[in-house]
C-alpha positions as CSV (number, residue, x, y, z in Angstrom):
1,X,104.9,120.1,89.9
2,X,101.2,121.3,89.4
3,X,99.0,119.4,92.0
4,X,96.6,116.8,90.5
5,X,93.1,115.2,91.0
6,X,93.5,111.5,91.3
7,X,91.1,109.2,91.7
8,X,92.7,105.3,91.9
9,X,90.7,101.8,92.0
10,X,92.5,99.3,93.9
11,X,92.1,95.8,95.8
12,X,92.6,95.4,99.4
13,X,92.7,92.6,102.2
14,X,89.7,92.5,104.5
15,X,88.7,91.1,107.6
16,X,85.5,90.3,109.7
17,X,85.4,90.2,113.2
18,X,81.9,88.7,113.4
19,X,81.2,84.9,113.8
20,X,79.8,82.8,111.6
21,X,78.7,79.2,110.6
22,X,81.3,77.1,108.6
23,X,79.5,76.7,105.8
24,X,79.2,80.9,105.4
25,X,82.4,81.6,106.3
26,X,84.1,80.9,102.6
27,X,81.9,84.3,101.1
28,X,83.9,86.4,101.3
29,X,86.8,84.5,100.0
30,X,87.7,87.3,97.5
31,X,89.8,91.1,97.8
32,X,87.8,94.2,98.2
33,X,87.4,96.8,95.7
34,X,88.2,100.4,96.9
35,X,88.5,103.7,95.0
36,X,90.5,106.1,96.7
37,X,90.8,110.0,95.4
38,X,93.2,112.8,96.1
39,X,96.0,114.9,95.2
40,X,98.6,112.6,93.5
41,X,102.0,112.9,95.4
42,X,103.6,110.1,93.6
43,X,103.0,107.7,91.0
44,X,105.5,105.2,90.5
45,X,106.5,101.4,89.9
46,X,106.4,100.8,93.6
47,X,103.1,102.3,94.1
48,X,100.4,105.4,94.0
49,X,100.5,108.1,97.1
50,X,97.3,110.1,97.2
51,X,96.7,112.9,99.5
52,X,93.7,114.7,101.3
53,X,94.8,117.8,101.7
54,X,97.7,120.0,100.2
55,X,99.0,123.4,101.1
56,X,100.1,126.1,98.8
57,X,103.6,127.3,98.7
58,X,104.0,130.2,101.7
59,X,106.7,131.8,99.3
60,X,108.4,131.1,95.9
61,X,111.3,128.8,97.0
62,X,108.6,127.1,99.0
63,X,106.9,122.9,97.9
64,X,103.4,121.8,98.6
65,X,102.9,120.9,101.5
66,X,100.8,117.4,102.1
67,X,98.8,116.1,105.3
68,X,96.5,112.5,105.2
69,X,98.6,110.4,102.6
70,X,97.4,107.2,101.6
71,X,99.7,104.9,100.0
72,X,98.7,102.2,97.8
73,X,101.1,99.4,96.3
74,X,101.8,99.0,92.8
75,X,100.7,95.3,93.1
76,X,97.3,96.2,94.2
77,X,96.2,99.1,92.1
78,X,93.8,98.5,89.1
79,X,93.7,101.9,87.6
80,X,94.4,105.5,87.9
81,X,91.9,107.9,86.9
82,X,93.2,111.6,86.3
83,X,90.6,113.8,87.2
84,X,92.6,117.3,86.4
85,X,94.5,119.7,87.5
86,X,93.5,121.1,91.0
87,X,94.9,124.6,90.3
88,X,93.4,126.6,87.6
89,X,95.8,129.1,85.5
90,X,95.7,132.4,86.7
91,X,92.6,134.7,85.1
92,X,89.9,136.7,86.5
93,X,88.4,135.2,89.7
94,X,84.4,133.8,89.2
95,X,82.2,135.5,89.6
96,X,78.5,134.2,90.4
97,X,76.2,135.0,88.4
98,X,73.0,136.6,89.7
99,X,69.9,134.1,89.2
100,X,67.7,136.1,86.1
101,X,64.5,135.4,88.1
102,X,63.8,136.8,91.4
103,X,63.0,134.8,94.0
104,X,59.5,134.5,94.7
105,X,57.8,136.8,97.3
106,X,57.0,134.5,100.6
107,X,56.3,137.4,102.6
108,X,53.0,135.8,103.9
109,X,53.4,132.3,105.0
110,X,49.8,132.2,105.1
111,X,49.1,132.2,101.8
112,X,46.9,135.3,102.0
């Protein structure tokens, strides 16, 4: 399995602890929209598990490692956005490029 970008919008309960009059307490009658992104550790009928962070395999035989899993139930997810893969095929490393302007001379901050 090659780890993979998620990004998944969803609905969730809410609460507020704060009081209000009666006739303001109906506005928020309604779910909450969240997007949630990660590395996708499982997407399936039951629901989406995202993660925050992932660890590389120490040797061959060795799985990803994940730490900070959300999970989100089917029933409540919206839509899964793939975003990519978060390992790039093996090639040359980048390289950055130098800048083909030098930067200017502030030498004298007094403008002299």
């Amino acid at each position: 399995m090659k780890p993979r970008l998620i990004v998944v919008k969803w609905h969730d309960a809410h609460y507020a602890s704060e009081e209000v009059e009666a006739e303001d307490a109906h506005k928020r009658h309604k779910d909450a929209i969240y997007y949630t992104g990660g590395i996708l550790v499982k997407s399936d009928e039951t629901g989406v598990t995202v993660a925050q962070d992932f660890g590389l395999p120490v040797e061959e035989t060795d799985k990803y490692s994940f730490r900070t899993r959300t999970f989100i139930p089917r029933s409540l997810v919206e839509e899964e956005f793939d975003v990519g893969p978060v390992i790039r095929s093996k090639r040359s490393p980048r390289v950055k490029k130098a800048s083909p302007h030098p930067p200017p001379n502030n030498s004298n901050p007094s403008g002299e």
